[in-house]
C-alpha positions in Angstrom: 0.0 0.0 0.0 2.2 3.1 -1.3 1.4 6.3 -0.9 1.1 8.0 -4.4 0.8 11.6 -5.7 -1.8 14.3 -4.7 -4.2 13.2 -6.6 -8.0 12.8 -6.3 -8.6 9.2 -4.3 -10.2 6.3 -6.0 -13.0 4.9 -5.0 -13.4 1.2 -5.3 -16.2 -0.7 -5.2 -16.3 -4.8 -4.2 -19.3 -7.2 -5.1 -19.0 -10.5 -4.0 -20.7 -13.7 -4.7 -24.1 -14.9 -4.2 -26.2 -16.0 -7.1 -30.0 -15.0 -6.8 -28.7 -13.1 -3.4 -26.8 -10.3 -6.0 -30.0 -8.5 -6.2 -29.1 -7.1 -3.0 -26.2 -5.0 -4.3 -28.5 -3.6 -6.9 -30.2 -1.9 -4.4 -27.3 -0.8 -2.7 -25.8 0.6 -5.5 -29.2 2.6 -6.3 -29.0 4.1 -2.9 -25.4 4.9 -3.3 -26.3 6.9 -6.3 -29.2 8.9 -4.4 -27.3 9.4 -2.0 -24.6 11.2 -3.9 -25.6 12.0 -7.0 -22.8 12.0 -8.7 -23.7 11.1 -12.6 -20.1 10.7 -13.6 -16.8 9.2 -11.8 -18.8 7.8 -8.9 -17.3 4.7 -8.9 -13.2 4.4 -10.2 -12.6 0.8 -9.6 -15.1 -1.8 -9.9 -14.4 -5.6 -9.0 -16.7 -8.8 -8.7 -16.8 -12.1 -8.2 -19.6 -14.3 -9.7 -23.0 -12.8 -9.5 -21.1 -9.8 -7.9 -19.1 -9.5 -11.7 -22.4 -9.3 -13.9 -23.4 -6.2 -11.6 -19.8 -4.9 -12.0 -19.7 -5.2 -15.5 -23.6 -4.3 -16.2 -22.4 -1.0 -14.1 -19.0 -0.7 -16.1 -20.9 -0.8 -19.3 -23.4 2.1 -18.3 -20.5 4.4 -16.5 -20.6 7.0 -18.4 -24.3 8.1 -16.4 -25.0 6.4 -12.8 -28.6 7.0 -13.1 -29.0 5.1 -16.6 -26.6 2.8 -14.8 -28.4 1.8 -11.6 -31.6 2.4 -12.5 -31.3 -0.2 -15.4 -30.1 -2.6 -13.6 -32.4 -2.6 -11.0 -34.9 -3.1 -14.3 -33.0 -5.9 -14.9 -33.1 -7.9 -11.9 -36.5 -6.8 -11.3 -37.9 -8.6 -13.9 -35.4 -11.7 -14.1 -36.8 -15.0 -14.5 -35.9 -18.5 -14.0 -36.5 -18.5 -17.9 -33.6 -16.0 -18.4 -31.5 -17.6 -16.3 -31.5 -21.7 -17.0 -33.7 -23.5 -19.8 -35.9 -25.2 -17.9 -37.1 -27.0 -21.3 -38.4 -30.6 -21.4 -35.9 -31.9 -23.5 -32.9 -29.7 -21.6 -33.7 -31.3 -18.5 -34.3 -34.9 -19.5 -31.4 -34.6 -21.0 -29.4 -33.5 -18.6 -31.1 -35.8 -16.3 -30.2 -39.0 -18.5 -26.4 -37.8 -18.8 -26.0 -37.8 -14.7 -27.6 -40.8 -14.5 -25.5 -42.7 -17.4 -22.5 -41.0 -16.1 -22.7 -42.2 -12.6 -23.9 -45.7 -13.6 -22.0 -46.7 -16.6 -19.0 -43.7 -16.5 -16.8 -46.3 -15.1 -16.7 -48.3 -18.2 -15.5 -45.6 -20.1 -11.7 -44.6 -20.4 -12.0 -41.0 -19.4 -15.0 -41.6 -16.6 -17.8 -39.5 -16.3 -17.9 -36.0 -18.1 -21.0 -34.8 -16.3 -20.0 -31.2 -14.5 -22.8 -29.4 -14.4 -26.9 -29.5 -13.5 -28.5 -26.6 -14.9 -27.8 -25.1 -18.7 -27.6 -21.4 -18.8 -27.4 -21.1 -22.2 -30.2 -18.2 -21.6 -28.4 -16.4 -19.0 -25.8 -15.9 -21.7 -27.9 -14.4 -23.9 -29.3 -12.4 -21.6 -25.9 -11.4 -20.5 -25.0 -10.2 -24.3 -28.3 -8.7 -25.2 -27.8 -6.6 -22.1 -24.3 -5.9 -21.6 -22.2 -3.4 -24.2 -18.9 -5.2 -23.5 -17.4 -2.5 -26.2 -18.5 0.1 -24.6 -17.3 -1.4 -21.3 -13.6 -1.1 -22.3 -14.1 2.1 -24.1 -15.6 3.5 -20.6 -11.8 2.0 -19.3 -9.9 3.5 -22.0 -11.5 7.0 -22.1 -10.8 6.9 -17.8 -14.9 7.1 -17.3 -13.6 4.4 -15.1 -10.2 2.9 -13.5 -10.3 -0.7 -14.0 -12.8 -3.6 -13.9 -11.5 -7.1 -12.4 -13.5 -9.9 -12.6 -12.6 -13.1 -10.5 -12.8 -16.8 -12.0 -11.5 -20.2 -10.2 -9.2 -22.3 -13.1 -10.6 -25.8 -12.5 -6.8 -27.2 -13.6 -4.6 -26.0 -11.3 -7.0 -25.0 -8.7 -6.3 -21.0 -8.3 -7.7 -17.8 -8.9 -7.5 -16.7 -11.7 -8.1 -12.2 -11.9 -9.1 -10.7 -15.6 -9.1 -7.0 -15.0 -8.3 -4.4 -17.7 -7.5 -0.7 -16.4 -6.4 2.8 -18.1 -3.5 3.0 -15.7 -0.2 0.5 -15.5 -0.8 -2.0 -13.7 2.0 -4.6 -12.8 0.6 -8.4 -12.8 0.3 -10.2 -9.5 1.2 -13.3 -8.6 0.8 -15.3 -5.7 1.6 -19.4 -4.9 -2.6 -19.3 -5.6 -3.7 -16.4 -7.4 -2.8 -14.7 -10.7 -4.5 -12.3 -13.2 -4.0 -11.3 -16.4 -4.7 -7.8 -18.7 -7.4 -8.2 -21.6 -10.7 -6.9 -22.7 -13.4 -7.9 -20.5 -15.8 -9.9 -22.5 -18.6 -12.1 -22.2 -16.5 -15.9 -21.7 -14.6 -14.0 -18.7 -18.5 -13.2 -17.1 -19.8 -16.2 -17.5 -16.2 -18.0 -16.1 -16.7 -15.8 -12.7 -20.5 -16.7 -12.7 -20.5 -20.5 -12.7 -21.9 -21.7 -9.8 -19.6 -24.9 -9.4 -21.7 -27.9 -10.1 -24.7 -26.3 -10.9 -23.9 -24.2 -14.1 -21.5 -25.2 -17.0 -17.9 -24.6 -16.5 -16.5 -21.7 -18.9 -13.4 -22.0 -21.7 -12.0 -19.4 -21.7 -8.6 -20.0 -24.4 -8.0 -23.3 -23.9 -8.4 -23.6 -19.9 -12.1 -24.1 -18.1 -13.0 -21.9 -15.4 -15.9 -21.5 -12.8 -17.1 -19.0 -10.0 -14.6 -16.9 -8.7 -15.5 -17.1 -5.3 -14.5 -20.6 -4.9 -10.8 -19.6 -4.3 -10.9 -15.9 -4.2 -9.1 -15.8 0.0 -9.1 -11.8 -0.7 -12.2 -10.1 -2.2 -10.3 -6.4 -1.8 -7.2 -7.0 -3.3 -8.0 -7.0 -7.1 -9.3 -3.4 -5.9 -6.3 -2.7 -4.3 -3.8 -3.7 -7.4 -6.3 -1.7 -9.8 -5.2 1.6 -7.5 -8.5 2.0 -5.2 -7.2 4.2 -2.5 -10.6 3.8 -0.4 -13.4 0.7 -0.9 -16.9 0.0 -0.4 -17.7 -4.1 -0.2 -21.0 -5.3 -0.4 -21.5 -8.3 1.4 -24.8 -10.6 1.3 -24.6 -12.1 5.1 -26.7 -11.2 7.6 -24.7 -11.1 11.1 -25.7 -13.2 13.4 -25.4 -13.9 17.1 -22.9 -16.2 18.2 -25.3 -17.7 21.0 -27.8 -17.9 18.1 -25.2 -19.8 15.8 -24.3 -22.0 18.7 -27.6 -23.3 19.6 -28.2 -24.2 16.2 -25.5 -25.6 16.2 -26.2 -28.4 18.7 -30.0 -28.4 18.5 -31.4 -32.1 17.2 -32.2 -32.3 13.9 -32.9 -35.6 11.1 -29.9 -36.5 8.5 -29.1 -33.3 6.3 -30.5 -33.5 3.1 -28.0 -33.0 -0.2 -29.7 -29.5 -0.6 -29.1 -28.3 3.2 -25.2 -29.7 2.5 -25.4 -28.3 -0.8 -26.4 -25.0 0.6 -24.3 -25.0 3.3 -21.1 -25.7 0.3 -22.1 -22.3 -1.1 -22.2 -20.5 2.0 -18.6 -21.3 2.5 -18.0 -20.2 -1.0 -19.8 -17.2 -1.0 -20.0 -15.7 2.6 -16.9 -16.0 4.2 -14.0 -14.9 2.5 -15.5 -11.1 2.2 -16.2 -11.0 6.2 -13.0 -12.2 6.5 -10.7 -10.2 4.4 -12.9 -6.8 5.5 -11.8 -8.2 8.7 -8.1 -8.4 8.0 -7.8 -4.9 5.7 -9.4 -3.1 9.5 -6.6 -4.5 11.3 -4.1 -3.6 9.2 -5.3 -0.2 8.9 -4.9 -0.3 12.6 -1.2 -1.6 12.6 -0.5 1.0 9.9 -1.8 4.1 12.2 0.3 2.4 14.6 3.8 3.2 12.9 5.5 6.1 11.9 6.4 4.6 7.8 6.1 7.1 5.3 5.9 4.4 2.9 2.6 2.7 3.7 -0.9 4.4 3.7 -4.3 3.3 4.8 -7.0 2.3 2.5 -10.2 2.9 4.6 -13.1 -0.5 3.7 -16.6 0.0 4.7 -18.7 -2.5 4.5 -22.5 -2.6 4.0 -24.6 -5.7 5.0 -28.0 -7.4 5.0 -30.2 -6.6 8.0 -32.4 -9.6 7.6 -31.4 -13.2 6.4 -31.5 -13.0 2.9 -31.8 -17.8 3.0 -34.8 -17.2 5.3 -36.5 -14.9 2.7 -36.9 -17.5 0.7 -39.6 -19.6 2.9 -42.2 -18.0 0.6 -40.6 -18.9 -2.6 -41.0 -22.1 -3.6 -44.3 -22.3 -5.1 -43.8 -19.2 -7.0 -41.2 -20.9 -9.1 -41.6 -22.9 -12.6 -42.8 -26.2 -12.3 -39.8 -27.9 -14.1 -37.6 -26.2 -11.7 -39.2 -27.2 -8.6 -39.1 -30.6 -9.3 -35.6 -30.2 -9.6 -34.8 -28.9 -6.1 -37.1 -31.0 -4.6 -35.1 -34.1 -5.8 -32.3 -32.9 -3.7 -34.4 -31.7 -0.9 -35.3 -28.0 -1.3 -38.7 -27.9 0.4 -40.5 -25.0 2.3 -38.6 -25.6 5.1 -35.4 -27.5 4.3 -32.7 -26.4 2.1 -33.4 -22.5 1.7 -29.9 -21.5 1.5 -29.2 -23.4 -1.5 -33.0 -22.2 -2.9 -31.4 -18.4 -2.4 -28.6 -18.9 -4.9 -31.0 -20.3 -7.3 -34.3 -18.3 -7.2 -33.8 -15.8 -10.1 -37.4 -14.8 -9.6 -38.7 -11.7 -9.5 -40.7 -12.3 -6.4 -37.5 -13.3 -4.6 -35.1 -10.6 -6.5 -37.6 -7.4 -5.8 -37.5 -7.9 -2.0 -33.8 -7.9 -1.8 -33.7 -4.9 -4.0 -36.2 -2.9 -1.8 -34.3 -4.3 1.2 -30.7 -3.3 0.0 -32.1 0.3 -0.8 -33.4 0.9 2.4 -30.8 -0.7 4.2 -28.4 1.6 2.4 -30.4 4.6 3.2 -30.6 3.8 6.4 -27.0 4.7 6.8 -26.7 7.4 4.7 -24.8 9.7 6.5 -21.9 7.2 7.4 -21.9 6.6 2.8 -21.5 10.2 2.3 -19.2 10.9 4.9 -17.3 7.9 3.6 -17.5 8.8 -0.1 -16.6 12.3 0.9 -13.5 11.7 2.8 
């Protein structure tokens, strides 16, 4: 963390993981836009991780105006639909259905084993994604300096690490770590849809001639893409509610029947998605605090805020089920999403307007609620 010239600081933005649960963030980002109302150079640096890097680069595309920007993808998630997201098609999911079971029974015949990876084909998220998305105009907004730099995070399902695709209007030296490397290039659509594979549910992404899934899988430290892009001050949106640790604990040794595959399932992703943010805003606090502690010239802080979910964003999700298609009910019910069981896992997957719209409303107001500590923050 050097200190650089006098110049105006950068203000970063990180959007983690979460699948359904990213309509949160749209929210958030609305109210950060009322709040400030800033059209222009609101945001400088904009990173994401798997839903978090189709918000990023929806509001990378539209950065030129924050309004246009935040208000259209608020329309967007709005409106989503399983449809949009998955084809839910007879023959897509019969098909599918007859590969996993083939693959599992007979794969072992085969030389090369079963080749099954994913359950769901988002073939229509993709077009969605492109129909929606000005990726040219996304790196002309980076070129022009509209914005800093975009990263996106992807997990290469070869060696195992994280994987950064960024592109930025400033030099920026690669970085390299024993698990985590990026690369320079136009953000495009293969480098979305890498970052937003759910692993095991959607399709892994080839991207050259390696495969790649969500990002979050091995991303350890949400803010440092930010960081390496030249954010000298960051916002991170989380999707995790807090919880009590007494609460947590109870739970935890209350009796309960065997665990269906969805509640483990669910419980996979919110590893995945939920705790590397809370911890690396954890880590980037205390170091700010060590730094304030010495007298180094060399090293500056970079000030995180974080802003959270007041309510459970899995327990909003109790009223879902029936409003979902039939095709994909019957889907999550074979792995024991039910009214009551497995709502975690039902979250990442409910691309439904009746789900999306609430946590819109909720990460609006929840924003609002502390506008004063945004602006100050924005403002500093």
């Amino acid at each position: 963390m050097v200190v650089g010239d006098n110049k105006p600081m950068k203000l970063g933005i990180v959007l983690t993981g979460g699948g359904a649960r990213g309509a949160y963030q749209v929210g958030v980002l609305r109210a950060i836009y009322e709040i400030t109302h800033k059209h222009r150079h609101l945001l400088d640096v904009i990173t994401g991780n798997s839903a978090g890097a189709i918000n990023a680069t929806y509001i990378a595309s539209n950065a030129h105006d924050w309004d246009v920007a935040t208000k259209s993808l608020i329309e967007m998630w709005g409106s989503l639909t399983p449809h949009e997201v998955f084809d839910l098609g007879k023959r897509s999911i019969t098909g599918l259905g007859l590969k996993w079971v083939t693959g599992t029974m007979f794969g072992g015949m085969t030389k090369s084993g079963s080749r099954m990876n994913h359950l769901l084909d988002t073939n229509p998220l993709r077009k969605l994604l492109s129909e929606r998305i000005d990726f040219i105009k996304l790196n002309q907004n980076i070129l022009s300096g509209t914005i800093s730099g975009l990263a996106l995070s992807t997990t290469n399902y070869s060696s195992g690490a994280s994987v950064v695709f960024y592109n930025s209007n400033n030099p920026v030296t690669d970085w390299t770590r024993s698990d985590r490397f990026s690369q320079k290039t136009p953000i495009g659509l293969d480098h979305l849809m890498g970052s937003a594979a759910i692993p095991f549910f959607f399709p892994p992404e080839k991207i050259g001639e390696s495969y790649f899934g969500d990002g979050c899988v091995r991303q350890t430290t949400p803010f440092s893409p930010a960081i390496h892009l030249g954010a000298d001050k960051i916002i991170g949106i989380g999707i995790r509610h807090p919880h009590a640790k007494e609460n947590v604990r109870n739970i935890a040794f209350a009796p309960v029947g065997d665990p269906t595959l969805g509640q483990i399932a669910g419980v996979m992703l919110n590893a995945i998605f939920l705790d590397s943010m809370e911890a690396d805003y954890e880590r980037m606090k205390r170091i700010n605090e060590l730094i304030a502690k010495q007298t180094e010239p060399e090293f500056k802080q970079i000030p995180v805020y974080m802003i959270r979910p007041s309510q459970d964003l899995g327990k909003m999700t109790q009223k879902l089920n029936q409003e979902l298609p039939g095709k994909l009910r019957y889907l999550l019910k074979g792995i024991g999403v039910s009214d009551k069981e497995g709502l975690d896992l039902l979250s990442y997957l409910a691309f439904d307007k009746s789900y999306t719209e609430p946590l819109i409303e909720l990460g609006y107001k929840d924003t609002l609620n502390q506008r004063d500590l945004v602006l100050e923050f924005i403002s500093s």
